[in-house]
N, C-alpha and C positions, 0 to 999 in steps of 0.2 A: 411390349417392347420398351426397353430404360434408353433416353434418352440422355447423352454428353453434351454439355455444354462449356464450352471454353472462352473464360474472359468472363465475369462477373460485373462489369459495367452498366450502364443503364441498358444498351443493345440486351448483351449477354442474361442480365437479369430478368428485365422483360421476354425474351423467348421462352426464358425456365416457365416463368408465370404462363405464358401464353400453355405449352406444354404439359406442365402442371394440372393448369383446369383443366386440361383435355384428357385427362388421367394417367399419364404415365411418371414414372417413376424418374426423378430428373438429378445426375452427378453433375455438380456443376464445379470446376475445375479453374482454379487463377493462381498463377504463379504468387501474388503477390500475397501473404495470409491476411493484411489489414485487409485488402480490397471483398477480400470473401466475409470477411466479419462484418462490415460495412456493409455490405452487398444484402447479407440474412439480414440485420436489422432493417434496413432498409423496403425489403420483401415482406417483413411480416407486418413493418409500419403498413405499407400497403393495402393487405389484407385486410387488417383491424377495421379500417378507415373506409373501404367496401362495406364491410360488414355494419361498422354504424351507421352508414349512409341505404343501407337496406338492399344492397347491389346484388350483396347474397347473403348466408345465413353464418354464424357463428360457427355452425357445424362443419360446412363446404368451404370458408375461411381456412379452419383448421387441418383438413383433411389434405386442401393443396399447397399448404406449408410442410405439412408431414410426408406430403410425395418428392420435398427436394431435401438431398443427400447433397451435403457440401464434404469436398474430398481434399485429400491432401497430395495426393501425385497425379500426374497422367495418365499413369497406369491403371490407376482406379478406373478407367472408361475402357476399359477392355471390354468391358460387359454390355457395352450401350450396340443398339441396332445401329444408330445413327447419332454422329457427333455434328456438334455446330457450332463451328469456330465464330467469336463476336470479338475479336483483338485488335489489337493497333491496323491501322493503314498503310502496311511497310509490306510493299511483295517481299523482301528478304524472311522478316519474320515468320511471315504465314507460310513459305517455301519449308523453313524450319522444321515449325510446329507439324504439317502434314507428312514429312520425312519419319517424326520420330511418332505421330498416331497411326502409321502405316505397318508400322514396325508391330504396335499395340495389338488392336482392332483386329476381331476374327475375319476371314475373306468375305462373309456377304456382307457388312459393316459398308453403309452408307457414309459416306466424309462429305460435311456442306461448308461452303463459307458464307458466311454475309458481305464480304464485300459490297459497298458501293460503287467501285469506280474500277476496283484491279483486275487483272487478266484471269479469267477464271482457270483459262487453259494453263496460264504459267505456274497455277498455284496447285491443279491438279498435275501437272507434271513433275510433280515435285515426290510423288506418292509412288508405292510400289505396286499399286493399281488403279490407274488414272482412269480405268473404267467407270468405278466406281464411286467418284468427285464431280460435284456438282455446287453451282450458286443455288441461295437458298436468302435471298436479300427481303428482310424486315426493316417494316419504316419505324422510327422512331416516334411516339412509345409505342412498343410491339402491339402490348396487348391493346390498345385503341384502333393504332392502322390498321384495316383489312387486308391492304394489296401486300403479297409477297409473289416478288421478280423467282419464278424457276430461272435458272440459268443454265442450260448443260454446257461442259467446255468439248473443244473438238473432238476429245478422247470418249467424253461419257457416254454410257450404253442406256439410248433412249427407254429402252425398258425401264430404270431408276429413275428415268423424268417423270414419266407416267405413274411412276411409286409417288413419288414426293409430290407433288401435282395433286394427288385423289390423298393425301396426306394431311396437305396443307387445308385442304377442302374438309376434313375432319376435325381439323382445329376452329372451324368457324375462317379460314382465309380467302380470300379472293387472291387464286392463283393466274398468274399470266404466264407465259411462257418468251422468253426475252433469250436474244440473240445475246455470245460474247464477243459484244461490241463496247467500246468508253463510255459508260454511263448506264448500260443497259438502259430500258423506255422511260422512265418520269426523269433522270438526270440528265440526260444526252435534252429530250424532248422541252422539258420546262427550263431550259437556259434561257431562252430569250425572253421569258417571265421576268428575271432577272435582269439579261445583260442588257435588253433593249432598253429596260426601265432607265437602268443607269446610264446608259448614252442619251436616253433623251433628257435628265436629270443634267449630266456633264454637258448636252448642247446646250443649256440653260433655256430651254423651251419650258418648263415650268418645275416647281417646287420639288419634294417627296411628297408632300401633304396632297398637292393636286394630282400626283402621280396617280397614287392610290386611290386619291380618291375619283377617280376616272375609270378605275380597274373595278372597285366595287362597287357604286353609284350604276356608272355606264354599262359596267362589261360585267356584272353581276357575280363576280369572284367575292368568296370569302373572305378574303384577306388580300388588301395589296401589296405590290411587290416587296417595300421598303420594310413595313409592319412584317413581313414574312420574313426578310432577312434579318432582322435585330430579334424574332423568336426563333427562328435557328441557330442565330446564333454566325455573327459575319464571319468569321475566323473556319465555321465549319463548311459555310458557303462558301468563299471562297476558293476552299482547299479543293473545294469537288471542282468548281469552275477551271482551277489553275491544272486538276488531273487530267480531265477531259479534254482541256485545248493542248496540253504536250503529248495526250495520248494519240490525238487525233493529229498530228506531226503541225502545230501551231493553223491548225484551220481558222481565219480569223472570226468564224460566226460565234467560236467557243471563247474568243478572247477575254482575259479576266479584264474589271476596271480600276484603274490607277483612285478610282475615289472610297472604292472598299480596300483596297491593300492598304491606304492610307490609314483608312477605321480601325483594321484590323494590327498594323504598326505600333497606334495611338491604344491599344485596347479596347476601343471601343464597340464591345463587341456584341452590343444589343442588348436583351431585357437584362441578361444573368450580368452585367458589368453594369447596370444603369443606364447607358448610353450607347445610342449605336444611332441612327439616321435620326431616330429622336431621343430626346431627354427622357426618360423615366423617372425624376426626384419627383416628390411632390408634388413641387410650387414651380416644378418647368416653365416655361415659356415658351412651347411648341408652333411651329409655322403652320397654317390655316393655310384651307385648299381655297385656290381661286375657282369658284364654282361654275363656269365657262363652259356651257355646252357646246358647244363647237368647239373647243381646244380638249375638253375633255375626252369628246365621242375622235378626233384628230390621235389623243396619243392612246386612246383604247383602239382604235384599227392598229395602230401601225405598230403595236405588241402583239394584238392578236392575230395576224399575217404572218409574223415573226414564226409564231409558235404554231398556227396550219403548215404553212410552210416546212417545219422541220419533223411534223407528225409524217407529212409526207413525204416527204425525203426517207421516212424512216423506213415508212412503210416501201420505199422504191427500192431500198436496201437489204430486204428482209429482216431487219430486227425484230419484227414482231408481224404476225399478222393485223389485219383491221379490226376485227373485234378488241385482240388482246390490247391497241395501241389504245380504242378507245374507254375500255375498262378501266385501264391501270392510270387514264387520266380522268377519269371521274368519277369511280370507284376506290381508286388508291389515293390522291391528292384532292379529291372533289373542287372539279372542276365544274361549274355550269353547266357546261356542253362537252360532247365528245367534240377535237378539233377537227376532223373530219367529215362529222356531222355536220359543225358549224361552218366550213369552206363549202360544204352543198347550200346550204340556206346561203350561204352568203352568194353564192357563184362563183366556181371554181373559174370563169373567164375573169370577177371582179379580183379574185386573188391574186392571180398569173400581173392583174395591171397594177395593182397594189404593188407589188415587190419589183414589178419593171420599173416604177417611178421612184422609187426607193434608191433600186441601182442606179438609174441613171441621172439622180441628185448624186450620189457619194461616188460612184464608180470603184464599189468595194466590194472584193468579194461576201461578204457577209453579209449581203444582201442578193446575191443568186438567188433566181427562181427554181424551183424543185425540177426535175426535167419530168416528172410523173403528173406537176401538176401542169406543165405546157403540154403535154402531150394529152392528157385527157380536157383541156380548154380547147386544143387542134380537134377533137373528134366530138365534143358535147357531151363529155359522162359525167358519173356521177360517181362517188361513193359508194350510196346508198342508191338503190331504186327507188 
């Protein structure tokens, strides 16, 4: 089966590659010709740089260079099984685009988007077979992250879930199956990774340096929150934050914070700018964590409550089954723990009083308790057996 890929970006590039190794023949498709020329060079630097580093051999370097075909119209993906849109973040645009590969594409032709944040439905509704559309969300760099979000929208025919799904599984992915809901599981779930960091940052209860360093010291994360947004990159964080709280009709747990819109204002947008919560030059002069066990182990609970909390929620919602939630956060984002996992060990009656004391310091909603996790505190369950 030849795979279409649309939009030559780092997304768009990376899936070709991912595709590529996996053997199929990959049209890769971008309006813009610099971005395609840019895009091959780019891919083959890639390869070389595997290949000297011994990742694979000179021969399998060239062979999955030679399986991608750079094309010059849209048309040229008539031929693909399945396309996969990786383009701007504008529902208008991808409405567009799916209008006129609808037009393309023979009837059994699979259509996927990557979105992160948009309506999968609005964007299959946009096609002259909305059966046949579905989300197909790769983490940035593809070919590194394992987790890829199935998406079906309301219209799609769960039979092409379960295609795509044992698909993705052929490429080497760890597939989840994620409701079309605002963020689908790691962006909806991992916000208070983020937003709580930064509320407790803006309540001046301590630094970024101690933030972080409480998240990975204490709470045994790879990376904490701050470090994590100046390598994504704040302007890209943001955008997701600001999508999900308007998508979620201004729910205030998804709320953005006034001290990253500022960064992102200022440009300061993390490692690729130099600067974003920390300095990157040099000869920086970076803020040192206050090593405080107690204040530390204080603001690692009251994020990782945050983010049990809204696994649960997710899971009372159906976004995702239990397995899928805790997969896609420790398999796809590598998290320590499943956070489901981690509310059993921790006790689901300790979490219900964790977020009770929470609310009834602020009296905000953004700090409601899960009603999935008061209701299995009210009986003694558990998650897990």
């Amino acid at each position: 089966m030849k795979i279409g890929i649309v939009g030559s970006g780092a997304m768009g590039s990376g899936i070709a590659q991912v595709a590529a190794s996996a053997g199929h023949e990959v049209l890769i498709f971008d309006s813009n010709p610099l971005a395609i020329e840019k895009a091959r060079d780019a891919l083959q630097g890639v390869l070389n740089k595997l290949a000297a580093k011994g990742k694979m051999d000179d021969a399998t370097a060239k062979a999955i260079f030679g399986r991608l075909r750079w094309v010059e119209n849209l048309s040229d993906l008539a031929e693909a099984g399945l396309i996969i849109e990786a383009i701007v973040e504008d529902l208008g645009v991808k409405k567009e685009l799916f209008q006129q590969l609808s037009r393309i594409v023979s009837p059994e032709a699979i259509l996927a988007t990557n979105t992160s944040s948009l309506s999968v439905t609005a964007i299959a509704a946009a096609s002259k077979d909305p059966s046949r559309v579905l989300g197909l969300h790769f983490f940035n760099p593809a070919p590194l992250m394992a987790l890829v979000e199935v998406v079906p929208a309301l219209q799609t025919n769960m039979a092409h879930v379960e295609w795509a799904k044992k698909l993705m599984q052929d490429w080497g992915k760890i597939p989840v199956i994620a409701k079309d809901t605002p963020g689908f599981i790691v962006n909806r779930v991992a916000r208070p990774f983020y937003g709580e960091a930064l509320r407790i940052y803006e309540e001046g209860i301590a630094n970024v340096a101690t933030i972080d360093w409480a998240m990975t010291e204490i709470g045994g994360f790879r990376m904490g929150p701050f470090t994590l947004m100046d390598f994504i990159g704040n302007d890209v964080n943001y955008a997701v934050t600001e999508s999900v709280f308007q998508a979620f009709y201004y729910d205030p747990r998804y709320k953005p914070s006034f001290t990253q819109k500022k960064l992102v204002e200022a440009g300061w947008l993390g490692k690729k700018t130099g600067k974003g919560y920390y300095d990157y030059s040099p000869k920086a002069d970076n803020p040192e964590p206050l090593q405080d066990e107690s204040l530390g182990r204080t603001i690692f609970e009251r994020i990782l409550v945050m983010l049990i909390n809204e696994a649960a929620d997710a899971l009372f919602l159906g976004v995702a089954t239990r397995d899928d939630l805790e997969l896609a956060m420790t398999r796809g984002v590598n998290y320590p723990k499943g956070l489901l996992r981690w509310a059993d060990d921790w006790g689901i009656e300790n979490c219900v009083a964790k977020m009770d004391l929470l609310y009834e310091e602020y009296l905000e909603d953004r700090y409601r308790c899960s009603p999935l996790l008061r209701r299995m505190a009210d009986s003694s369950l558990h998650f897990f057996n």
